[in-house]
VOLOMAR-931645 format. One record per residue (C-alpha): residue number from 1; residue in three letters; x, y, z. Coordinates in steps of 0.5 Angstrom, whole numbers. Each point is the difference from the previous one (the first is absolute). Layout:
BEGIN
zaza/drenmar/c1/c2/c3
NUM/ala/X/Y/Z $
...
# end
This chain:
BEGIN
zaza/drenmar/c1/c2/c3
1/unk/-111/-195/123 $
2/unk/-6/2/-4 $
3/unk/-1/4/5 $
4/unk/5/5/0 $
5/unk/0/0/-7 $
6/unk/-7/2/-1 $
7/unk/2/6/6 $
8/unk/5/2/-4 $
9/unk/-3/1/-6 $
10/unk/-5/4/3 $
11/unk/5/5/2 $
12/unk/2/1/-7 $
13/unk/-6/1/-2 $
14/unk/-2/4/5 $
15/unk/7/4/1 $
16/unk/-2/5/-5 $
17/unk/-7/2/3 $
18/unk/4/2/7 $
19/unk/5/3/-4 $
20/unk/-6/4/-4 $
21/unk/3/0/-6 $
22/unk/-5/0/-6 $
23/unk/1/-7/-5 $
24/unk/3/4/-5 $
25/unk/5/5/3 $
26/unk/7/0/4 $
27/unk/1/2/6 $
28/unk/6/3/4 $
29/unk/-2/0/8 $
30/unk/7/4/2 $
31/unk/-1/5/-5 $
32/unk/-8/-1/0 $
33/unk/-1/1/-8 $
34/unk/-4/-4/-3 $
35/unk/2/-2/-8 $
36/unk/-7/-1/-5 $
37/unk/3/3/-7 $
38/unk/0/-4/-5 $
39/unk/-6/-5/1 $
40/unk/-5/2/-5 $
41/unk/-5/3/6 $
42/unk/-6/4/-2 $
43/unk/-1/2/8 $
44/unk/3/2/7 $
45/unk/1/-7/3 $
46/unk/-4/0/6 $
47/unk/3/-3/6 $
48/unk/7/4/0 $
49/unk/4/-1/6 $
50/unk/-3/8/4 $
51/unk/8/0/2 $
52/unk/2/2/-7 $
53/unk/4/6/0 $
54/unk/1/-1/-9 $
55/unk/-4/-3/-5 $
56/unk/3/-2/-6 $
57/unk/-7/0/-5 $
58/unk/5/2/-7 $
59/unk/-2/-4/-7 $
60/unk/-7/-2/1 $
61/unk/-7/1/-3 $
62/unk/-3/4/5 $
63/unk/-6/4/-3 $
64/unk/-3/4/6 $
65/unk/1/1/7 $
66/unk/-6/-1/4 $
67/unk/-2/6/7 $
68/unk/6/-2/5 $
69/unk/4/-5/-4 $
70/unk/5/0/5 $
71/unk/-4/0/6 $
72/unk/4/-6/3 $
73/unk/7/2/-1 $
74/unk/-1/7/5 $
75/unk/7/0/0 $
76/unk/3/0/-7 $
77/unk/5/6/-1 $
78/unk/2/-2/-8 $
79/unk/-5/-4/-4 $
80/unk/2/-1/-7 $
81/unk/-6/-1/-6 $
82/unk/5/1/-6 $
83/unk/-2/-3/-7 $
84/unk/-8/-1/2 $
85/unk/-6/2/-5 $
86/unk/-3/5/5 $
87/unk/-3/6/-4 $
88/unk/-5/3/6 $
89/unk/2/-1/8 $
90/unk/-6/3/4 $
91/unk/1/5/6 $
92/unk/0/-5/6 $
93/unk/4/-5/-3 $
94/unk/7/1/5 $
95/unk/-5/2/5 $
96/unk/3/-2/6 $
97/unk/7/0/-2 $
98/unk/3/5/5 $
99/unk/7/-2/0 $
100/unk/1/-1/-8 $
101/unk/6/4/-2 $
102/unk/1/-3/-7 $
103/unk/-4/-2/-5 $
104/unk/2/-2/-7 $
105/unk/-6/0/-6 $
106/unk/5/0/-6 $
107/unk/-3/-2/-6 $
108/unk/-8/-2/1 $
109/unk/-5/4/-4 $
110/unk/-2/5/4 $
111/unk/-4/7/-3 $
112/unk/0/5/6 $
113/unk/1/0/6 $
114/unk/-6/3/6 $
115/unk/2/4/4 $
116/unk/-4/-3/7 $
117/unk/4/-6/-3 $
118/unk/7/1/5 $
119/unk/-4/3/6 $
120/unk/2/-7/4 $
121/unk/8/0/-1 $
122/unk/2/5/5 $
123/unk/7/-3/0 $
124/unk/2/0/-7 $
125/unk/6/1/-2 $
126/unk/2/-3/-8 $
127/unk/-6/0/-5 $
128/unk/1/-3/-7 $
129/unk/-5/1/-6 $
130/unk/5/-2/-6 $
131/unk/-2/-3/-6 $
132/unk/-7/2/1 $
133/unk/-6/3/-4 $
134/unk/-1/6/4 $
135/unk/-2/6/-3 $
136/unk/-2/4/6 $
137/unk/1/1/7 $
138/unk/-4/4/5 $
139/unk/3/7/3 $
140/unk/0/-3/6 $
141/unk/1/-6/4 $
142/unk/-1/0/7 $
143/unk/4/1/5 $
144/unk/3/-7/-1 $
145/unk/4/4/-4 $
146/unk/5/3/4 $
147/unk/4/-5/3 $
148/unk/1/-2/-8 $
149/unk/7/0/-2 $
150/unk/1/-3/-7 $
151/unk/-5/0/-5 $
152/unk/0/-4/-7 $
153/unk/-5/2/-5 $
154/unk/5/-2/-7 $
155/unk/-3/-3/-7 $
156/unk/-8/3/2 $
157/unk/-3/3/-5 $
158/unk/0/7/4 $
159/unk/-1/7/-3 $
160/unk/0/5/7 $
161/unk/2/-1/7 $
162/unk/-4/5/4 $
163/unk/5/4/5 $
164/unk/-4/-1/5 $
165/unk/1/-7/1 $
166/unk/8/0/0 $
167/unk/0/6/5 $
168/unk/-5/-6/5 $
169/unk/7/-3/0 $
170/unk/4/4/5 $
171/unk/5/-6/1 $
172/unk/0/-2/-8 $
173/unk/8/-2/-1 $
174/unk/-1/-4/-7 $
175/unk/-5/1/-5 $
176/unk/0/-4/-6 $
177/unk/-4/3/-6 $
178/unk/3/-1/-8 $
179/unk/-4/-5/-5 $
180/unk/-6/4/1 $
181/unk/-4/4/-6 $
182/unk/2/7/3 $
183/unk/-3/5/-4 $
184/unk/6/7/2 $
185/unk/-6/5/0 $
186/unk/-1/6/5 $
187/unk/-4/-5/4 $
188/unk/7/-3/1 $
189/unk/3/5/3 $
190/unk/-1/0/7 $
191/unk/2/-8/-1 $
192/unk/7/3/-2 $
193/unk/1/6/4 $
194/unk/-2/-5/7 $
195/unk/5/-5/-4 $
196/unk/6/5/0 $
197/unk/-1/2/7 $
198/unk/-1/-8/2 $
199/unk/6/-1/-3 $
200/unk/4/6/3 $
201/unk/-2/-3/7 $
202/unk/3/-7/-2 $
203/unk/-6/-4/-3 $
204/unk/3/-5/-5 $
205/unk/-4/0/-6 $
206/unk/-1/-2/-6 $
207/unk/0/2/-8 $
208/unk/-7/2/-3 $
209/unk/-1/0/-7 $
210/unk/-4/5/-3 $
211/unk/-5/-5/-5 $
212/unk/-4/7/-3 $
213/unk/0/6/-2 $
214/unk/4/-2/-6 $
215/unk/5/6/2 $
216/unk/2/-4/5 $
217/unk/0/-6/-1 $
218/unk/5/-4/3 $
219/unk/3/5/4 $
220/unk/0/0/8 $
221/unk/-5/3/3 $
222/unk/5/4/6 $
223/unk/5/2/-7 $
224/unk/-6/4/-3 $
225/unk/1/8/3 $
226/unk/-6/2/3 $
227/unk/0/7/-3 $
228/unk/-4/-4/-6 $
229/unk/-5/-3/4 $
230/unk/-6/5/0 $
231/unk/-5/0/5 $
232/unk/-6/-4/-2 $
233/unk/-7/3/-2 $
234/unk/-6/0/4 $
235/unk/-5/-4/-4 $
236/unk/-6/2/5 $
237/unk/0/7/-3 $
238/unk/0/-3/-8 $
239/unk/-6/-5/2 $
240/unk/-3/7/3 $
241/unk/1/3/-6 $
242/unk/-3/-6/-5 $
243/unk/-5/-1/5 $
244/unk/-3/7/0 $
245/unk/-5/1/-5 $
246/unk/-2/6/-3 $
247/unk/-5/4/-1 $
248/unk/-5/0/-5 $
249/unk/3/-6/-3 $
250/unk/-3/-7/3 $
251/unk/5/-3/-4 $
252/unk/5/1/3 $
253/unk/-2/-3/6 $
254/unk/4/-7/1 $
255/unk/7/1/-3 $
256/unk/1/-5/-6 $
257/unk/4/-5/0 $
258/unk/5/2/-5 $
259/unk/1/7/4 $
260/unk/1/-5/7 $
261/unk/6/-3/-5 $
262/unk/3/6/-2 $
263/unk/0/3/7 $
264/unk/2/-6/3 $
265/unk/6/0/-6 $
266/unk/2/8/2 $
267/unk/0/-2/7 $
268/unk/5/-7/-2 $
269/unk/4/5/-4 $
270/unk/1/5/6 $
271/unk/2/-4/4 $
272/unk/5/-3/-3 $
273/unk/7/2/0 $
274/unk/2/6/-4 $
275/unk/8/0/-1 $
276/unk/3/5/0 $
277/unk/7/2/-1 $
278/unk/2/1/6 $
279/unk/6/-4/5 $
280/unk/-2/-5/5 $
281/unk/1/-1/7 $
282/unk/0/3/6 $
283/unk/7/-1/1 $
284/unk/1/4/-7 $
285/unk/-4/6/2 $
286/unk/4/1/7 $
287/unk/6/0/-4 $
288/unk/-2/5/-4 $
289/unk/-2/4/4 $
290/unk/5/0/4 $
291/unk/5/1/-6 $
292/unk/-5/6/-1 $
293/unk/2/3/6 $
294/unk/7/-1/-1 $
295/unk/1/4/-6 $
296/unk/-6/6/2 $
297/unk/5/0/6 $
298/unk/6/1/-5 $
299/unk/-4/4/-4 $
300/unk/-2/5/6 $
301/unk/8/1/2 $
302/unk/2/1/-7 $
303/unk/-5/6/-1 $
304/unk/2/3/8 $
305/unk/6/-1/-2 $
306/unk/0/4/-7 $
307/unk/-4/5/4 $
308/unk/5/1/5 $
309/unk/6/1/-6 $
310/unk/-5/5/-4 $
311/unk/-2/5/7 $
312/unk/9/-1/1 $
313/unk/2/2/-8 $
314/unk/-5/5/1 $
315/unk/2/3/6 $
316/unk/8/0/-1 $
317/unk/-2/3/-7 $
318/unk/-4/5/2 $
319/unk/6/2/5 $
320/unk/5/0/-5 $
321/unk/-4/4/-5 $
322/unk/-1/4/6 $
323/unk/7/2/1 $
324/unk/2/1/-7 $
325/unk/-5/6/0 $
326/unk/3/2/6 $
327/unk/6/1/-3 $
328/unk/-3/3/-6 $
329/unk/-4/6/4 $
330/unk/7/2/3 $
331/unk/5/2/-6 $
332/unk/-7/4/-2 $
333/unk/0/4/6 $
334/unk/7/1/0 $
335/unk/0/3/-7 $
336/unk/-7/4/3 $
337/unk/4/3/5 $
338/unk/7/2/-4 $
339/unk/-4/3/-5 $
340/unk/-5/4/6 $
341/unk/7/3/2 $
342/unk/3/2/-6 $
343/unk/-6/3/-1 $
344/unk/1/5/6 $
345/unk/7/2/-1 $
# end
């Protein structure tokens, strides 16, 4: 009886090494999803189950990931690390991970992001940056972005997105971007006439808010007419010219600080946005020509119109002015000749 007891208890104890299920976590066999959320983890746990599809890490403590943090789990689609304190991931920490399609980084502390960093998602397919401290992201990301079909980067602290970036992400149906520090300037405008044409396709997408310059602010961005913008200058010709010394004047040299900020303040003023009363909207500016050529067209037919009237006034005046010195010239040549008669006798 002791026995059977004892062998019985070894199987309890020892049920979770064969399962291969961390201590800590819960595991699903059918669905193959392991549950570690919540449990004060400051780390991956190492001897997760290498059948896991997805693995819940939400509501931890994990500062950083090492190189190849999921080296165990190589089949992991959705990996889920929201609520963390990750301020930094290193560029091969999801290396490995080649069929991930959804990755939720929601609310940790990250800056910005490298752009080596996706290079090993060749899958993925929905990425969520929210409530993060970003303030900047890289032109490009490889081309792991290409299969991307929903991005979330709202409540980040970012002023630009490069357009160079959103045109890497051909199949993009859901781009998630208000609560950022959009600063609506003429670097902003290829943002917003990519967003007019994403739109126009079907994408979904959000509000943004401008924050700066004050003109601006609290409009949306895709509601201010791009005939305000103006192009934004070259700096390189205005660091050429400050840098350029001249002659006979050594002084000249290096350029002082106070002429390096009020350059800088010109180039900041023209590139803001200068408003101009002029309406908005492409949709407005077809309208307008299209009713422009409507009335030159009325316009066009009413001077033909007044044309053909005159040249016929004309004519029948003429013809009638004509017939009336017709008849005239007659009585006088009949006098003339009467009066040529009686001469004669």
């Amino acid at each position: 009886m002791e026995g059977e007891l004892f062998l019985l208890s070894s199987m309890i104890f020892l049920l979770p090494v064969v399962c291969g299920c961390p201590e800590r976590c819960r595991c699903h066999s059918p669905s193959n999803s392991v549950d570690c959320s919540r449990q004060g983890l400051a780390e991956i746990p190492s001897d997760l189950p290498p059948q896991t599809l997805t693995l819940h890490l939400q509501d931890n403590q994990i500062h950083q990931l090492p190189t190849s943090a999921f080296k165990s789990v190589p089949h992991l689609t959705t990996l889920n690390l929201y609520n963390n304190s990750l301020s930094n991931l290193t560029p091969g920490v999801f290396h490995g991970l080649q069929h991930l399609q959804v990755l939720n980084l929601t609310q940790n502390s990250l800056h910005s992001l490298e752009s080596r960093l996706f290079h090993s998602l060749p899958q993925l397919r929905e990425l969520d940056l929210s409530s993060n401290n970003i303030s900047h992201l890289p032109a490009s990301l490889g081309e792991s972005w290409e299969n991307l079909t929903v991005l979330a980067i709202q409540q980040n602290r970012l002023r630009q997105l490069d357009r160079a970036l959103l045109e890497s992400m051909p199949r993009m149906k859901r781009l998630f971007l208000k609560d950022n520090l959009w600063k609506c300037n003429c670097h902003l405008l290829s943002l917003k006439l990519w967003l007019e044409t994403f739109v126009y396709k079907g994408g979904i997408t959000d509000n943004i808010i401008c924050v700066s310059p004050d003109a601006w602010k609290g409009k949306d961005l895709r509601e201010i007419p791009h005939e305000l913008y103006h192009p934004c200058p070259f700096p390189s010709l205005h660091l050429q010219s400050s840098q350029v010394p001249q002659l006979g004047a050594a002084r000249r040299a290096v350029p002082r600080l106070s002429d390096s900020h009020s350059t800088g303040e010109r180039d900041h003023r023209e590139c803001e946005i200068k408003p101009k009363p002029r309406p908005a909207n492409l949709r407005h500016a077809v309208a307008t020509i299209v009713i422009t050529g409507v009335v030159c067209g009325i316009v066009c037919l009413m001077m033909l119109a007044a044309a053909i009237y005159g040249c016929t006034y004309a004519a029948i005046t003429a013809q009638d002015h004509g017939g009336r010195l017709a008849q005239t010239n007659e009585p006088t040549k009949t006098e003339g000749k009467e009066l040529f008669d009686s001469s004669l006798a």
